[in-house]
C-alpha positions in Angstrom: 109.1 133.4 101.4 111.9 133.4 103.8 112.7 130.4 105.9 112.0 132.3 109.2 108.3 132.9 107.6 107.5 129.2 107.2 106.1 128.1 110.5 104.7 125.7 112.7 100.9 126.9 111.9 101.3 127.0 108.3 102.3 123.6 109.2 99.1 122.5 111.5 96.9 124.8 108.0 98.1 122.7 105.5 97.1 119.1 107.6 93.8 120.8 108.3 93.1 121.9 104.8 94.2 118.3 103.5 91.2 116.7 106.2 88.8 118.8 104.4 89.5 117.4 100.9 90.6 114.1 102.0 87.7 113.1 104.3 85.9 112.8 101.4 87.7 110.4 99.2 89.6 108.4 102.4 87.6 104.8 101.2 86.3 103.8 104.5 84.4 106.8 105.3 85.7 107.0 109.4 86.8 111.1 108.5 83.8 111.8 107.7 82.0 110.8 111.0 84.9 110.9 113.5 84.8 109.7 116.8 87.6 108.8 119.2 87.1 104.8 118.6 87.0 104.9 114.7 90.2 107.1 114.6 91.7 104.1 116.7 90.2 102.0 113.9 91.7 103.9 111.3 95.2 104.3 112.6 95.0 100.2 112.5 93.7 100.1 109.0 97.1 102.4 108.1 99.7 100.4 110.4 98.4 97.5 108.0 98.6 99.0 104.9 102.6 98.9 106.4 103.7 102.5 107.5 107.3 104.2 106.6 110.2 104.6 108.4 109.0 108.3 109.4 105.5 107.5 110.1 106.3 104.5 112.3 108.5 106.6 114.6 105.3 109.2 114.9 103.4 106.2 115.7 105.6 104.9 118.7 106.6 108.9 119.9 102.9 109.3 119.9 101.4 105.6 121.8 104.8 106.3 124.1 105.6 102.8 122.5 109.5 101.5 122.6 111.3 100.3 119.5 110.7 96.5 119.0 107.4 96.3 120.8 104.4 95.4 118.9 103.5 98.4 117.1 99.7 97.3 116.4 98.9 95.6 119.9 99.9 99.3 121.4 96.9 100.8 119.0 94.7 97.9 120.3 95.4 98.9 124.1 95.6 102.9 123.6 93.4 104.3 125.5 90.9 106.0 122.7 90.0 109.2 124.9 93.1 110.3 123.7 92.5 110.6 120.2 89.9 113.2 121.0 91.9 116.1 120.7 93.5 115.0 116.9 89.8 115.2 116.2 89.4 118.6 117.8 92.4 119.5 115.9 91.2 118.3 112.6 87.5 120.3 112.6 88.9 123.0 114.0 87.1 123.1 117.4 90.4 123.3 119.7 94.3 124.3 118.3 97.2 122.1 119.8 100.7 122.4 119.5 101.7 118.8 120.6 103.9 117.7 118.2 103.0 113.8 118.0 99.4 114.7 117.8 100.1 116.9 115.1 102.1 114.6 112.8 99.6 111.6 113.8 97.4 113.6 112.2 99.0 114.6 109.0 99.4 110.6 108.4 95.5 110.1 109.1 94.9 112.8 106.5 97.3 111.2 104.2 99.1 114.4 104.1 101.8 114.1 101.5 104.8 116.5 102.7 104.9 114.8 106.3 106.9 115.0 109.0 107.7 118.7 109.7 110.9 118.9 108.8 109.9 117.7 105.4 107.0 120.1 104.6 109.8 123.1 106.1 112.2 121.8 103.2 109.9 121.2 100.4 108.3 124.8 101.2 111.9 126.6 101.2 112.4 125.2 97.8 109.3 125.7 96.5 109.8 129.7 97.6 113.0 130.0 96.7 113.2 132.7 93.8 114.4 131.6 90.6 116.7 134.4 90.0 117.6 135.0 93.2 120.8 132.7 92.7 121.4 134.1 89.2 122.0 138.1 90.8 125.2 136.6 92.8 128.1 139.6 92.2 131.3 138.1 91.4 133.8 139.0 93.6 137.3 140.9 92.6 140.3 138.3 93.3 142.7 139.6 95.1 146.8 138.9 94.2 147.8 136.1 96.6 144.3 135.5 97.6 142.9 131.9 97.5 140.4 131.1 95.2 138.2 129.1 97.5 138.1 132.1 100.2 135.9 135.1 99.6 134.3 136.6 102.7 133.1 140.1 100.8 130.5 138.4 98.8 127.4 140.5 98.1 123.9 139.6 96.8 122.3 142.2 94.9 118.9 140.0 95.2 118.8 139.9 99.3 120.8 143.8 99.7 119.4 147.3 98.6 122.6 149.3 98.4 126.2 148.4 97.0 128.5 147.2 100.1 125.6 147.2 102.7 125.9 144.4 104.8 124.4 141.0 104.3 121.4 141.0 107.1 122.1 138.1 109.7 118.6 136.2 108.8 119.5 136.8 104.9 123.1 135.4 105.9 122.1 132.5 107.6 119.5 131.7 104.7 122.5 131.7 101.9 124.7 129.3 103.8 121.5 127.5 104.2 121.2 127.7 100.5 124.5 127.1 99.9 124.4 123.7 102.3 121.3 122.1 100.2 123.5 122.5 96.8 126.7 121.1 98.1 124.5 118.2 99.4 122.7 117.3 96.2 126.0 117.8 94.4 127.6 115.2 96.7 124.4 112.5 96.3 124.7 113.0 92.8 127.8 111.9 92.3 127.8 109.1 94.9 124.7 107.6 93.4 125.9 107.6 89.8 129.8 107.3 89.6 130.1 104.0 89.5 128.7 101.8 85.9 125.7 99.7 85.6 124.0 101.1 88.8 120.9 103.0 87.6 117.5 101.9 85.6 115.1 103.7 83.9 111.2 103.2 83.5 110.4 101.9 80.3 106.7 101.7 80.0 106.0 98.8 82.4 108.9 98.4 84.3 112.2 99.1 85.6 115.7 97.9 83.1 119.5 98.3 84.3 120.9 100.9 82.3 124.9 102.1 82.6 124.9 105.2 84.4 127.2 106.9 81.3 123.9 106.8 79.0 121.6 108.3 80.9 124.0 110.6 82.9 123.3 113.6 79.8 120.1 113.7 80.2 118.5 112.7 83.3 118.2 115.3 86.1 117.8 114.2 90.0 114.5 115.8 90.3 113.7 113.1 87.9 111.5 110.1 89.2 112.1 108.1 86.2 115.7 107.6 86.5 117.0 106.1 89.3 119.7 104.1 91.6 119.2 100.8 91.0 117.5 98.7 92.9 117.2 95.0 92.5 113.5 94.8 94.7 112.1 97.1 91.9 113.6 96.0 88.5 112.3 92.4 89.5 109.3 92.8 91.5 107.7 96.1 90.3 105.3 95.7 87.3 102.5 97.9 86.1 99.8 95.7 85.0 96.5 95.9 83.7 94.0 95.3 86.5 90.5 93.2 85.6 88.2 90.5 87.2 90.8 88.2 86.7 93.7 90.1 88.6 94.4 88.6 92.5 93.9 92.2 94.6 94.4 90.8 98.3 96.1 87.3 99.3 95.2 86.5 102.9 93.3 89.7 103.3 96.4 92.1 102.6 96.8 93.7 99.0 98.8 92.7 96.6 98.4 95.5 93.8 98.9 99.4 94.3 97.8 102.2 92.5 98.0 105.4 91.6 97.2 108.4 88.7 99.1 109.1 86.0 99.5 112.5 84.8 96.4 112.5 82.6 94.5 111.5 86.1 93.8 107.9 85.0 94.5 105.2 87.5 97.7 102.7 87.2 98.2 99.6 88.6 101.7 98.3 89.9 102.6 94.4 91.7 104.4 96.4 94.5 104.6 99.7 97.0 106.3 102.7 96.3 106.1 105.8 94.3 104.7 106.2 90.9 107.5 105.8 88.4 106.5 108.6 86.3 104.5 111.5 89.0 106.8 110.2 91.7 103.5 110.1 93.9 103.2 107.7 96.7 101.0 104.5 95.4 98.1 103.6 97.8 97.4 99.5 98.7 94.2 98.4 96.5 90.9 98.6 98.5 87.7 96.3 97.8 86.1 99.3 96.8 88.5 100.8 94.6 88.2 97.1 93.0 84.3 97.4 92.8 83.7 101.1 91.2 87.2 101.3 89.3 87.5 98.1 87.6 85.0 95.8 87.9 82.5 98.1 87.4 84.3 99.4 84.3 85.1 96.1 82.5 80.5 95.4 83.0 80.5 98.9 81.0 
């Protein structure tokens, strides 16, 4: 799939494909019987389950709220008629192409490749064909000519004929290609040139590791290995969650969660992303505490 294919509406699809599925697991049941007061409800419910960088922006763009004013007193005050047409949106009774109300939406949904410019990035990777960086021709060096200059390259993958121009969109979509490789290259060796700043995940939590023994092996699409971060290696645990396990102090969880690859649920002593799936870990809910482990230590 070419970049110029991956639009705005596959976009607004995917968000409205995610309600469908979603509405039926989201704990508190508000998807499934929406109504312009219960979706202000649940926008508070996910401000206090703390909301990223990213999402917190689509909050303020979208409740016209500046930086540094309080974020959840806006949702209090916002008028609820107007989050009548994310609902119209969502079941598919009226399109929209209002950006805030469309990435409000996807964090409602708990749409994982959120904002736009995220899903366009993940979905031109995920496109990409394999070979088609493998089918690059070498170019003939000319005498005197600098190794670092060619501007006759041709792409047997992306051209039908030997020495028939490059197509501008196909030209623009190599550079672009070209841009994402440099990059990585770059954060690769920024994040691991320097020793004893990485750790690994060693069954239930982070350890410090020198960079040189794990730079072999590890890749960056990787979650396991990582840039070290002092928050994680001393705050985040995976535990064993029972009846005797504190979920919430003052009302707020305290333990995450998430599935492991065999689709069994873990339980970590802090936010983030599952150290092995690299899935985003969801705050512990009262009734993910009554039917997933209380209910399974009586069995």
């Amino acid at each position: 799939m070419l970049m110029s294919k991956i639009t705005f509406e596959e976009y607004k699809n995917a968000i409205k494909a995610k309600y469908q599925t979603y509405k039926l697991e989201e704990p508190t049941g508000i998807l499934l019987n929406l109504s312009p007061a219960q979706l202000r409800n649940l926008c508070l419910i996910t401000f206090d389950k703390s909301l990223s960088v990213n999402d917190e922006k689509t909050f303020r763009v979208f409740l016209n709220t500046k930086e540094g004013e309080d974020l959840r007193r806006a949702i209090e005050r916002f008028e609820i008629a107007k989050f009548r047409p994310i609902i119209s949106f969502l079941t598919g009774e009226k399109e929209s192409d209002n950006s805030a109300r469309i990435e409000l939406a996807a964090i409602l949904v708990d749409f994982e490749k959120r904002p736009y410019n995220r899903f366009l990035r993940e979905e031109l990777v995920t496109n990409t064909p394999k070979s088609g960086l493998s089918e690059i021709s070498a170019p003939i060096k000319k005498e005197n000519e600098s190794p670092f200059v060619n501007n006759d390259v041709q792409i047997n993958s992306f051209v039908g004929k030997p020495n028939e121009p490059i197509p501008p969109i196909k030209k623009s979509y190599l550079i672009l290609l070209t841009c994402i490789f440099i990059l990585s290259g770059s954060f690769a060796i920024w994040s691991f040139n320097e020793e004893e700043n990485c750790m690994v995940w060693n069954k239930d939590h982070y350890e410090e590791v020198p960079c040189d023994d794990v730079s072999n092996t590890m890749t960056l699409l990787s979650p396991i290995v990582m840039k070290k971060e002092e928050g994680l290696i001393s705050n985040f645990k995976k535990i064993k969650a029972c009846d005797t396990t504190s979920f919430f102090k003052m009302g707020k969880p305290c333990i995450w969660y998430g599935k492991s690859f065999d689709g069994t649920y873990e339980y970590f002593t802090a936010p983030g992303l599952h150290p092995e799936t690299g899935k985003t870990l969801r705050p512990i809910t009262q009734y993910m505490v009554d039917k997933h482990i209380l209910e399974k230590d009586e069995k």
